[in-house]
C-alpha positions as CSV (number, residue, x, y, z in Angstrom):
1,X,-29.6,-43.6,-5.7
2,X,-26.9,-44.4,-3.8
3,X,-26.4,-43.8,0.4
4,X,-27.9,-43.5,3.3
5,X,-25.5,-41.2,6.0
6,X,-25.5,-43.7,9.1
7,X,-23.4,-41.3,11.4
8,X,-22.2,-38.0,11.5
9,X,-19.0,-36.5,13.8
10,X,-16.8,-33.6,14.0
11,X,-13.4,-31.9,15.4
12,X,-11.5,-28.7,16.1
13,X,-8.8,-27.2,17.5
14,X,-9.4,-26.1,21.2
15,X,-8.2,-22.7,20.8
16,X,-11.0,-20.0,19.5
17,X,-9.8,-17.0,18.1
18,X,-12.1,-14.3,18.3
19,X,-12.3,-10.5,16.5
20,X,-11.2,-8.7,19.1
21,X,-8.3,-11.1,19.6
22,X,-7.5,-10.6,16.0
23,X,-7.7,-6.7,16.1
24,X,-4.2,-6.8,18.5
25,X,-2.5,-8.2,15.5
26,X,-4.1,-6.9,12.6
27,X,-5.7,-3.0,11.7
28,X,-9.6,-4.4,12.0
29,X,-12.1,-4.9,14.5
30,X,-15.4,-6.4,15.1
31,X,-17.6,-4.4,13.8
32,X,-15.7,-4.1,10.4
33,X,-15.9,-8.1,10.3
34,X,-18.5,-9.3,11.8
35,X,-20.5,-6.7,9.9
36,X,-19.2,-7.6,6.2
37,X,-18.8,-11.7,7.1
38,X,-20.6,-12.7,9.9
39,X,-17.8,-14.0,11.5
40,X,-17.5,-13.9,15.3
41,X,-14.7,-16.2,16.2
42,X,-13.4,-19.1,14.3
43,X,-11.3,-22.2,15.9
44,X,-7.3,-21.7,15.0
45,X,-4.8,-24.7,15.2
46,X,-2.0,-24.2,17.9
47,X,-1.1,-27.5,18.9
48,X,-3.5,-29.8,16.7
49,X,-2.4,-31.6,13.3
50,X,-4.9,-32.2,10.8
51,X,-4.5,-36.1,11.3
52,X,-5.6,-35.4,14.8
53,X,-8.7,-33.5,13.7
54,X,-9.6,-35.7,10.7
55,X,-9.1,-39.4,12.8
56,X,-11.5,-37.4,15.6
57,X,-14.0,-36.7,13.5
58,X,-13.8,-39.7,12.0
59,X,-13.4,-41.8,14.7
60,X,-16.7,-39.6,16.1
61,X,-18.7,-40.5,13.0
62,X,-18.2,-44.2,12.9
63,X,-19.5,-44.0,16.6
64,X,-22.7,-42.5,15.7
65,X,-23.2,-45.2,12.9
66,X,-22.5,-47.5,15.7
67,X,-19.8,-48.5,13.3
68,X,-16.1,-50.1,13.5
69,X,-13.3,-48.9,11.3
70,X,-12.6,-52.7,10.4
71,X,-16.3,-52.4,8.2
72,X,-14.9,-49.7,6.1
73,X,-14.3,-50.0,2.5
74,X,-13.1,-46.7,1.7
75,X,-11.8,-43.8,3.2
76,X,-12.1,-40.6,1.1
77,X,-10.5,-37.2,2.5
78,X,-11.2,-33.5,1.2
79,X,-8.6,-31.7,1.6
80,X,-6.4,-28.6,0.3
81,X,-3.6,-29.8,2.0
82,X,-3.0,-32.5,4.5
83,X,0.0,-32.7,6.7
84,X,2.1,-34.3,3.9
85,X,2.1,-34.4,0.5
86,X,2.7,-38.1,0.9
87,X,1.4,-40.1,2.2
88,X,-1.7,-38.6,1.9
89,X,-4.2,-37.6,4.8
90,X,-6.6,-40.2,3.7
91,X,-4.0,-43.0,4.4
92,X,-3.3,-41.6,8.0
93,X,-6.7,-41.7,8.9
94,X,-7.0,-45.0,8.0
95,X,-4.3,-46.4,10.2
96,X,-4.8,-44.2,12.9
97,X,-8.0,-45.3,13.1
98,X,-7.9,-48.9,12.4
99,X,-9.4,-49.4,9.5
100,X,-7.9,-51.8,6.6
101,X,-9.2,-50.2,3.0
102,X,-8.2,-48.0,0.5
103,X,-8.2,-44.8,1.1
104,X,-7.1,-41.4,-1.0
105,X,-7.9,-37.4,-0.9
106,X,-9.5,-35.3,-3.2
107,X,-8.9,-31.3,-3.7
108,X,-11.8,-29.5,-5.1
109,X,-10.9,-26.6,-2.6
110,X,-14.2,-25.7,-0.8
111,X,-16.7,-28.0,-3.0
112,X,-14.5,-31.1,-1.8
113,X,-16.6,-32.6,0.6
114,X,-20.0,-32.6,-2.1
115,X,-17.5,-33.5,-4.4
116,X,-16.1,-36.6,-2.2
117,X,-19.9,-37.8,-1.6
118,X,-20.5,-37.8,-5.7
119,X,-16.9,-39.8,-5.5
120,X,-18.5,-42.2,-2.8
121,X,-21.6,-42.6,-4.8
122,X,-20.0,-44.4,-7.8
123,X,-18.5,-46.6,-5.7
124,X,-21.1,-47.6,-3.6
125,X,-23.4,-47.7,-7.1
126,X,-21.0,-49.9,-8.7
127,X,-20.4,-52.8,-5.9
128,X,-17.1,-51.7,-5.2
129,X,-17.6,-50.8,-1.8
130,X,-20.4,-51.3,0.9
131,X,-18.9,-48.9,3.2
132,X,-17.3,-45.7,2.7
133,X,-16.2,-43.2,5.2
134,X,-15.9,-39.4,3.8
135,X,-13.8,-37.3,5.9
136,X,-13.3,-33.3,5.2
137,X,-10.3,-31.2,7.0
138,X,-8.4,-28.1,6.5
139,X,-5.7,-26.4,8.7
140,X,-6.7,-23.0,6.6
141,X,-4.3,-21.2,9.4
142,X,-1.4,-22.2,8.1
143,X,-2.2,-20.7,4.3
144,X,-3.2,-17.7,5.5
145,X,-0.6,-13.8,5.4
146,X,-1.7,-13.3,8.3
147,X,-0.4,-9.6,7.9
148,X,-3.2,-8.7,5.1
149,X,-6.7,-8.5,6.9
150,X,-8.9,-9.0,4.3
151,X,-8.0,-12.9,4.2
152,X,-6.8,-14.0,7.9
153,X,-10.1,-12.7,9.3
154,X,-12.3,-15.0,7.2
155,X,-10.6,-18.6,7.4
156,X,-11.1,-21.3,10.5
157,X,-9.7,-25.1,11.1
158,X,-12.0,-28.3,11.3
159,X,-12.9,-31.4,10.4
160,X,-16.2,-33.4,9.6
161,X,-17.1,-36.7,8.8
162,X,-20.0,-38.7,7.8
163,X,-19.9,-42.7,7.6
164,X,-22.4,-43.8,4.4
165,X,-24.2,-47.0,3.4
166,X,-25.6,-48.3,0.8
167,X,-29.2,-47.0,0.3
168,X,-31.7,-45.1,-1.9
169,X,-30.8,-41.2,0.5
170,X,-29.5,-39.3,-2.5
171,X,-31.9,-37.6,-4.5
172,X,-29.7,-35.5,-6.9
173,X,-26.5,-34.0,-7.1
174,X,-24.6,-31.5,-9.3
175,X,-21.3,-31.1,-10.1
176,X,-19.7,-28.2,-12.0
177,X,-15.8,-26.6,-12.9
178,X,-15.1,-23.2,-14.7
179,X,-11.1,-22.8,-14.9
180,X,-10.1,-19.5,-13.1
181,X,-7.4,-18.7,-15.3
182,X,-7.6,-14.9,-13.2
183,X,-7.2,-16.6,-10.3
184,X,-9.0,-15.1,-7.7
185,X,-8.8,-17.3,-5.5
186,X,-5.2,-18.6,-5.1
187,X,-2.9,-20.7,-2.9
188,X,0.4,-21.2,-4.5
189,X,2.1,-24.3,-4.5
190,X,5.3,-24.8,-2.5
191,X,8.5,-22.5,-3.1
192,X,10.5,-24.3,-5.9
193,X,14.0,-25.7,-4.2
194,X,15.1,-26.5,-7.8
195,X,18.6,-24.5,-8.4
196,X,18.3,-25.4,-12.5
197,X,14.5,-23.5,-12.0
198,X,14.2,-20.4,-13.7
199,X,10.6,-19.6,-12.3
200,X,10.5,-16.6,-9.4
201,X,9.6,-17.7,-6.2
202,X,6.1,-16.5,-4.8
203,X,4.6,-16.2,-1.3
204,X,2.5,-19.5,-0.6
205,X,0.0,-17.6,0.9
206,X,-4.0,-17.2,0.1
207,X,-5.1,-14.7,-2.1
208,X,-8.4,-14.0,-3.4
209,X,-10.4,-11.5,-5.3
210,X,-13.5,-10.9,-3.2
211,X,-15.6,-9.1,-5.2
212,X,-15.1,-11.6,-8.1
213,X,-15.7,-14.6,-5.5
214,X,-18.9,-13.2,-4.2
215,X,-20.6,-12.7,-7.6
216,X,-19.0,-16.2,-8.3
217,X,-20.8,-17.5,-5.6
218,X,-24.2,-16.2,-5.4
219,X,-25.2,-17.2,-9.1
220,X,-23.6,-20.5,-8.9
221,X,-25.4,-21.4,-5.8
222,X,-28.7,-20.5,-7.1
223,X,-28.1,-22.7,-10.6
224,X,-26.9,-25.8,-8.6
225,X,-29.6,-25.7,-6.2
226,X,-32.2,-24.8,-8.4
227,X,-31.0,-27.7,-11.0
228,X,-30.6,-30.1,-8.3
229,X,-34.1,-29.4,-6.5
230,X,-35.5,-29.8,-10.3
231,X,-33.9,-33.4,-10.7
232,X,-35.6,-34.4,-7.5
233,X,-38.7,-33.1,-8.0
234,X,-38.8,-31.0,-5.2
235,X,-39.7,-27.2,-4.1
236,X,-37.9,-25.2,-1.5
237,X,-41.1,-25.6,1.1
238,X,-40.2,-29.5,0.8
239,X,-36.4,-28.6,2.6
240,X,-36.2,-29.4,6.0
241,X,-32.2,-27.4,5.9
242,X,-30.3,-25.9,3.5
243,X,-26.7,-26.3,4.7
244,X,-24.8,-24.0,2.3
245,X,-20.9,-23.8,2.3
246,X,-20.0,-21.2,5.0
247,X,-17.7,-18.8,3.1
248,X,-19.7,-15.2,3.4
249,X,-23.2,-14.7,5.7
250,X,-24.3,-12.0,3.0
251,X,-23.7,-14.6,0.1
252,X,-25.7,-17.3,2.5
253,X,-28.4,-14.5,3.1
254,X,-28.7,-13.6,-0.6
255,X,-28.7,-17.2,-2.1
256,X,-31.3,-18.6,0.0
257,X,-33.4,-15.4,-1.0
258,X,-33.3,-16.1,-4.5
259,X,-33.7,-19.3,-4.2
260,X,-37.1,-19.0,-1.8
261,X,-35.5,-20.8,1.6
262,X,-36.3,-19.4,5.2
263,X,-33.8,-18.3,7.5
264,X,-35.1,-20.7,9.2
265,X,-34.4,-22.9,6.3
266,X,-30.8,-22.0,5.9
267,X,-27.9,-23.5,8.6
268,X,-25.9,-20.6,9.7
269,X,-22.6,-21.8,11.6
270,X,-19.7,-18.9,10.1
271,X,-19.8,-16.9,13.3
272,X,-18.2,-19.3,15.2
273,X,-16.7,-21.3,12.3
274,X,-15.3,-18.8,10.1
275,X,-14.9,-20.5,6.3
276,X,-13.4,-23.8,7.2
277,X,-13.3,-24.6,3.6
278,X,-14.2,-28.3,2.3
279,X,-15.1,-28.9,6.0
280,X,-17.5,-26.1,6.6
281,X,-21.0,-28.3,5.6
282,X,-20.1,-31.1,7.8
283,X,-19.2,-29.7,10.6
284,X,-22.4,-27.5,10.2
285,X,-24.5,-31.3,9.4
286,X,-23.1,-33.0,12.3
287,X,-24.3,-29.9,15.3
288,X,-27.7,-30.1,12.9
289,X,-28.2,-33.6,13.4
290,X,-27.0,-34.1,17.1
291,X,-29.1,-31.1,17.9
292,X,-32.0,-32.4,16.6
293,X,-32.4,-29.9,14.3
294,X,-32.3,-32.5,11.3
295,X,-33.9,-36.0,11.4
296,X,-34.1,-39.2,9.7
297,X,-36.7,-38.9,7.1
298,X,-35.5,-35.2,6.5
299,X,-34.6,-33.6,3.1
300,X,-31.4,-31.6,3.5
301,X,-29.9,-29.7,0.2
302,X,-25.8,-28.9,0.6
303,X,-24.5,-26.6,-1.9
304,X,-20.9,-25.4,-2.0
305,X,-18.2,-23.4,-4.4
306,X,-14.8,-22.7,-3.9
307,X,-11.3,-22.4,-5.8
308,X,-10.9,-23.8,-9.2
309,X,-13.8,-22.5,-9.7
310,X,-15.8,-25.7,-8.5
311,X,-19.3,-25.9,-7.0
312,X,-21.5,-28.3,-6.2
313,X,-25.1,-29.2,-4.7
314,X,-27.4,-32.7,-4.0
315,X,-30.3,-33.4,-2.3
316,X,-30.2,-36.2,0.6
317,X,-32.9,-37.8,2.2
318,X,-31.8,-38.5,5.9
């Protein structure tokens, strides 16, 4: 199929916000979240813009692909928000970096950065581009009621980046979307400013149902994986890394057991993460891969799910 990853990079705010930091401003403590998420500490925006964290990683990635932004064809973002509405993230990355391509962002809330590589894909498979650059960053701070504990303890900022190529490195890849018409997970759009509107104003806020989430999760992973693994002809044993989307350690830890992976199989960055959203598996991919831990020649399996509900999983060879 379609790419090869050439370069991997990442970024995030400077400022690391840890549990017992976040138990002088909210009724919680460690124990309760470390024990029921796996968080530690997660990295919170104070000074930082996305634009600065997506052109970092970015600009990060096309290093390690020994890479100029000129080369690029396309720049993809995932995103649940950028800094604007318009003009979009995407299109600040691409001048801040240099580059000189079209460029756009895609929402599929925390299944946006598998998403954005199907999206690169087609256009690598159909000659429209030779070069793409996929770039994934949320500022989840700013969605977040940071009153209600059960939501501002999970969430952390970031950005990763990979820079792909044409080549034959994806094996198989999954997409999937089940409206949520419940839901449970939720970030309102913007308060409305019409005066002829007759629509309440809400909070703009995150909101989610956990339980529902969780079960969500767990199943879904298991299918995509399972169905993607099948398309490439491939068994668990055959995984160098499964690099799940970091929402929940207990829904990492009970996917990868019915699915047969390790622990040592299974990447594990949520306790000093937190759920970063769509940019959780990259930033996870890029310490893998300049760690050592990952290799070219390596199969790697990234599965992810988030609001809408979407998921999605593929298989890469490295």
């Amino acid at each position: 199929m379609s790419f090869q990853i050439m370069g991997t990079g990442k970024a995030h705010p400077q400022f690391s916000l840890t549990n017992d930091q976040l138990s002088t401003i909210v009724d919680t403590n460690d124990e309760w979240i470390s024990s029921r998420s796996g968080i530690k500490s997660r990295f919170i925006a104070t000074t930082e813009t996305g634009l600065e964290l997506a052109a970092a990683a970015a600009s990060h990635a096309l290093d390690n692909a020994g890479m100029a932004a000129a080369d690029l064809d396309l720049i993809i973002c995932a995103t649940l928000q950028g800094d604007n509405v318009t003009p979009s993230l995407a299109c600040m990355v691409q001048q801040e970096i240099g580059a000189h391509c079209p460029a756009f962002d895609l929402n599929a809330a925390c299944t946006g950065f598998v998403y954005a590589l199907d999206a690169a894909a087609a256009y690598l498979d159909s000659g429209r581009a030779e070069k793409v650059l996929v770039v994934a960053c949320e500022i989840m701070s700013k969605q977040l009621d940071w009153s209600h504990r059960s939501t501002c303890v999970l969430f952390g900022d970031g950005a990763g980046a990979v820079v792909l190529q044409k080549g034959d490195g994806l094996l198989a890849s999954v997409l999937t979307a089940q409206g949520d018409k419940d839901l449970a997970l939720l970030v309102p759009g913007f308060n409305n400013n019409n005066p002829f509107s007759q629509w309440p104003s809400r909070p703009t806020t995150l909101s989610m149902d956990g339980r529902k989430v969780f079960k969500f999760a767990v199943g879904a992973m298991a299918k995509d994986v399972k169905k993607v693994l099948a398309q490439a002809g491939l068994t668990p044993a055959q995984v160098k890394m499964v690099i799940p989307h970091q929402a929940n350690i207990r829904i990492i830890q009970s996917a990868a057991k019915l699915l047969g992976f390790s622990e040592e199989q299974t990447a594990v960055g949520i306790d000093h993460y937190g759920n970063t959203s769509s940019a959780s598996i990259p930033l996870v991919l890029d310490d893998l891969w300049r760690q050592g831990k990952i290799q070219r020649g390596d199969i790697i399996v990234l599965s992810a799910f988030g609001g809408g509900f979407t998921t999605g999983a593929c298989v890469i060879k490295l």
